[in-house]
C-alpha positions as CSV (number, residue, x, y, z in Angstrom):
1,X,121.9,81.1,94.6
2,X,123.9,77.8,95.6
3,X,125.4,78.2,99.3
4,X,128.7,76.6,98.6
5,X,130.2,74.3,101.7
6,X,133.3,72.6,100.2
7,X,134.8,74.5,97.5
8,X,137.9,72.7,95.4
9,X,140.5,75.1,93.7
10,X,142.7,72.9,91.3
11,X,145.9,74.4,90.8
12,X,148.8,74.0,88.0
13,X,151.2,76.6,89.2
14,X,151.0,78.6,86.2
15,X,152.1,82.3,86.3
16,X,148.1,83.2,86.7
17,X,147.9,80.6,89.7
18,X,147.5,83.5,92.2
19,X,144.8,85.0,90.6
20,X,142.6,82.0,90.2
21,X,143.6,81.3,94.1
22,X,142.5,84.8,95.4
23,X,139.1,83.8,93.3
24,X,138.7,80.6,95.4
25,X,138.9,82.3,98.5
26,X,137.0,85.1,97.7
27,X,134.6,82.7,97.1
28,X,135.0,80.6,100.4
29,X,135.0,83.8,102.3
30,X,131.6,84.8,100.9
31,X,129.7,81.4,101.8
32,X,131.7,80.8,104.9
33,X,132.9,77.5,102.7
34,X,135.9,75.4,103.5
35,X,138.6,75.5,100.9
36,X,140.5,72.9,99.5
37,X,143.0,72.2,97.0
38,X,144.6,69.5,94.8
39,X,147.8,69.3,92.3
40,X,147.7,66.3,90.2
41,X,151.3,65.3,89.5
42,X,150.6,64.6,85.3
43,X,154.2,66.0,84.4
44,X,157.1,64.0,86.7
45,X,157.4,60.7,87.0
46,X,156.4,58.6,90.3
47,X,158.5,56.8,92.1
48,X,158.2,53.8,94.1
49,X,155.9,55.0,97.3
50,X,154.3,53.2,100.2
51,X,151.4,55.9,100.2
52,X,150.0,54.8,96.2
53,X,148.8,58.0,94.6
54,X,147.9,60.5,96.7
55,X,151.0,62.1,98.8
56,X,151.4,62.7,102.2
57,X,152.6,66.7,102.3
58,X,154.0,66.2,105.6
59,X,156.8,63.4,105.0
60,X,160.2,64.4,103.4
61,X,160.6,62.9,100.0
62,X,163.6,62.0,98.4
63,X,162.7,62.8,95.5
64,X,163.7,66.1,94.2
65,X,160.9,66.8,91.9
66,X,158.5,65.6,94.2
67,X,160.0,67.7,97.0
68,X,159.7,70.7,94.6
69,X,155.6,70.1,94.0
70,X,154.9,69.7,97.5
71,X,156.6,72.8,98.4
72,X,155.1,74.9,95.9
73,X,151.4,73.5,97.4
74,X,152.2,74.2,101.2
75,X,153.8,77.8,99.7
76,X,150.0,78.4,97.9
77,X,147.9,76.7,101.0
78,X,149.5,78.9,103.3
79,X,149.0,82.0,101.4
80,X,145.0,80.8,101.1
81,X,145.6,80.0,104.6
82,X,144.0,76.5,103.6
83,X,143.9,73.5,106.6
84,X,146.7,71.0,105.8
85,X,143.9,68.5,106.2
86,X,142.3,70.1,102.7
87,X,145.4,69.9,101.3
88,X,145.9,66.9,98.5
89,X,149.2,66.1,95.9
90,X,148.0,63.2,94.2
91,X,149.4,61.4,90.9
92,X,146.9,60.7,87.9
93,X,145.2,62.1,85.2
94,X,144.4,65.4,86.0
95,X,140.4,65.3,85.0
96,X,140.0,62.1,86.5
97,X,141.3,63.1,89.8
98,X,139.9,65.8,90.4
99,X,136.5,64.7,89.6
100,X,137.3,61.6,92.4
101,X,138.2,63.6,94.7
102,X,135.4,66.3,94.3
103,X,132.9,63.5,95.0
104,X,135.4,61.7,97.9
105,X,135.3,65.7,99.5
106,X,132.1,66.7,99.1
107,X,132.4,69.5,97.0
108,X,129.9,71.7,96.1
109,X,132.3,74.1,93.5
110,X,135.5,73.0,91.6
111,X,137.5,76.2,90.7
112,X,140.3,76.2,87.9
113,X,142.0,78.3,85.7
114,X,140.9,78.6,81.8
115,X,144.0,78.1,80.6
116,X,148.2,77.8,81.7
117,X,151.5,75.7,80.8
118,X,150.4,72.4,81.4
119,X,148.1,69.8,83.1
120,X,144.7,70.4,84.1
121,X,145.7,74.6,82.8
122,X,145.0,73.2,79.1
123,X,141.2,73.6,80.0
124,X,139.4,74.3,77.2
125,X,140.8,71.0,75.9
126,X,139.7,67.6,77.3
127,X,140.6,68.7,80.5
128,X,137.6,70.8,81.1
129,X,135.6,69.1,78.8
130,X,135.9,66.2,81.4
131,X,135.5,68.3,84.9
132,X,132.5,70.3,83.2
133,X,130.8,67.2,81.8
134,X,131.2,64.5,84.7
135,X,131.9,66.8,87.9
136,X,129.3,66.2,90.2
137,X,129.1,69.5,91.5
138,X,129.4,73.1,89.8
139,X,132.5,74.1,88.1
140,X,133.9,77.4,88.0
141,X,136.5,77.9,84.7
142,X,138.2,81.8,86.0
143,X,139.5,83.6,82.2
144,X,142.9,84.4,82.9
């Protein structure tokens, strides 16, 4: 079996989130693995930012959709009790992203949900067709 280092849990904030979450670290806790996460913002619109795609969590934004996102990834982090350092918001296409930053992190293990509302939860569309197929790592789809 795989010894997992880095492990990536891509969240949508669907209702079954938590459940995929609580999968993750399971997972982390077993290898003694880092945990990180990432939200790709493929639903609101981006405004004008000195930071380009990826989002700093710890600046204010004025933005209330944005400010809404970034809450609701510290609210999840801190529940996982995941690093702010392993923490990414980042606009683009969900597959795409998450794939780049996989390889950018290291990651040995991409964990998502099989399916949700939106986003990267319509997995069993081109979404995970994408991660499964070009992820350089292993990839984890948790049934909800």
């Amino acid at each position: 079996m795989t010894h997992y280092q880095n492990i990536l849990l891509a969240v949508d904030f669907s209702d079954q989130g938590h459940y995929v979450g609580q999968k993750a670290k399971s997972l982390a806790q077993l290898f003694n693995a880092q945990l990180h996460i990432v939200h790709v913002l493929d639903n609101i619109p981006m405004p004008d930012t000195p930071y380009g795609t990826v989002i700093a969590l710890d600046e204010d934004s004025p933005d209330d959709l944005l400010r809404t996102e970034k809450n609701k990834l510290i609210q999840i982090s801190d529940q996982l009790n995941i690093a702010a350092a392993r923490r990414w918001l980042i606009w683009g296409e969900p597959q795409q992203e998450i794939i780049r930053l996989a390889e950018q992190e290291h990651i040995d293990l991409i964990v998502v949900g099989s399916h949700g509302r939106h986003g990267l939860a319509v997995l069993m569309g081109s979404t995970a067709k994408e991660i499964l197929y070009h992820a350089q790592c292993d990839v984890l789809a948790v049934h909800l």
